[in-house]
C-alpha positions in Angstrom: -8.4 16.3 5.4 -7.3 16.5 1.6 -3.8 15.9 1.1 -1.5 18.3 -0.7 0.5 17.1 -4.1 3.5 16.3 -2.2 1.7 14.1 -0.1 -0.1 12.4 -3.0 3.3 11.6 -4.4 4.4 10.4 -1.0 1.2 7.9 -1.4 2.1 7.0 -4.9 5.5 5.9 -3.9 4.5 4.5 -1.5 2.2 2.2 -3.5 4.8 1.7 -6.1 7.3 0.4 -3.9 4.7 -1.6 -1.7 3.6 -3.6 -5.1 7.5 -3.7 -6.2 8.1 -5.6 -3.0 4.8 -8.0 -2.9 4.2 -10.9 -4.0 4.3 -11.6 -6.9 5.6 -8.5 -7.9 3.7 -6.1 -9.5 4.3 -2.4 -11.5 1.6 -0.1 -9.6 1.5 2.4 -12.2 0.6 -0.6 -15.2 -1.7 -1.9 -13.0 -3.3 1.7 -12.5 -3.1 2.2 -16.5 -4.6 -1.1 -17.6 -7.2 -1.3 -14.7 -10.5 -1.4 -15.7 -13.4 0.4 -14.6 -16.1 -0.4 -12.4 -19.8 0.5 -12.4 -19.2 3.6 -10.0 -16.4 5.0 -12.1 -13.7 3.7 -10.5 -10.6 2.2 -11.3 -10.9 -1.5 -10.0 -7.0 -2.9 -9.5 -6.6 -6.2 -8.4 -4.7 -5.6 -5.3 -6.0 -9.1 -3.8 -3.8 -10.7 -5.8 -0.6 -9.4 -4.2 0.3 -10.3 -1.1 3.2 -8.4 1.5 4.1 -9.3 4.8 3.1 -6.7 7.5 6.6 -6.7 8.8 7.6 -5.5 5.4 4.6 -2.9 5.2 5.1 -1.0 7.8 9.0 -0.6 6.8 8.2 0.4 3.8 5.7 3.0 4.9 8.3 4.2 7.6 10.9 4.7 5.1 8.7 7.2 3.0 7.0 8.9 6.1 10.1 9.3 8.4 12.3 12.5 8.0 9.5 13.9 5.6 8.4 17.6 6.7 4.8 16.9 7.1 2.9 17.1 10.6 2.4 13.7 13.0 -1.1 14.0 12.3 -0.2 13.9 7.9 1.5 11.1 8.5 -0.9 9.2 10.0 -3.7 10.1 7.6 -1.0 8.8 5.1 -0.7 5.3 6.6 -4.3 4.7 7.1 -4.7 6.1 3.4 -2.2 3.6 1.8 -3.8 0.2 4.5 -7.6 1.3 4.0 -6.9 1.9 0.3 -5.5 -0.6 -2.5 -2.2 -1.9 -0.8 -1.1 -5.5 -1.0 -2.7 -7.2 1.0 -1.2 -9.1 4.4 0.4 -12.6 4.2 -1.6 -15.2 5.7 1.3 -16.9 8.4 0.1 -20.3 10.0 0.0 -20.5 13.1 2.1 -23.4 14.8 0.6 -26.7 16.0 2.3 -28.5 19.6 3.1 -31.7 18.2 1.9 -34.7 21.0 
């Protein structure tokens, strides 16, 4: 499925606002501009470095996708888009220990 240039700006803001909210906080579009390029082409961001919690995430992603005129099935190509692709990447939470 390709995605239309309303939904590629729906991605882009998505992004932006994802790396805005990450931490630390990073400007998507100057890490875009300044990233350099790898052996296949490509623009290799750093996204590893950034870190979001998934609670967080999935609002975010919610808040771009909800009320948008684009099918179920858009949406979802959307998300899985934005979580396969160069997104922050989840907080590590430690679990809880029982003390003895």
């Amino acid at each position: 499925m390709v995605a239309t240039r309303k939904e590629d700006q729906i991605m882009w803001d998505i992004y932006r606002d994802l790396f805005k909210e990450a931490t630390p906080s990073g400007d998507f579009d100057k890490l875009v501009e300044d990233a350099p390029i790898n052996e296949r082409g490509q623009k290799d961001i750093g996204f590893m470095n950034y870190e979001i919690s998934e609670d967080l995430f999935n609002q975010i992603l919610d808040r771009h996708l909800k009320g948008k005129r684009i099918t179920k099935l858009k949406q979802r190509m959307l998300r899985n888009t934005v979580l396969l692709g160069c997104s922050p990447r989840f907080s590590v939470i430690e679990p809880k220990t029982e003390e003895k």
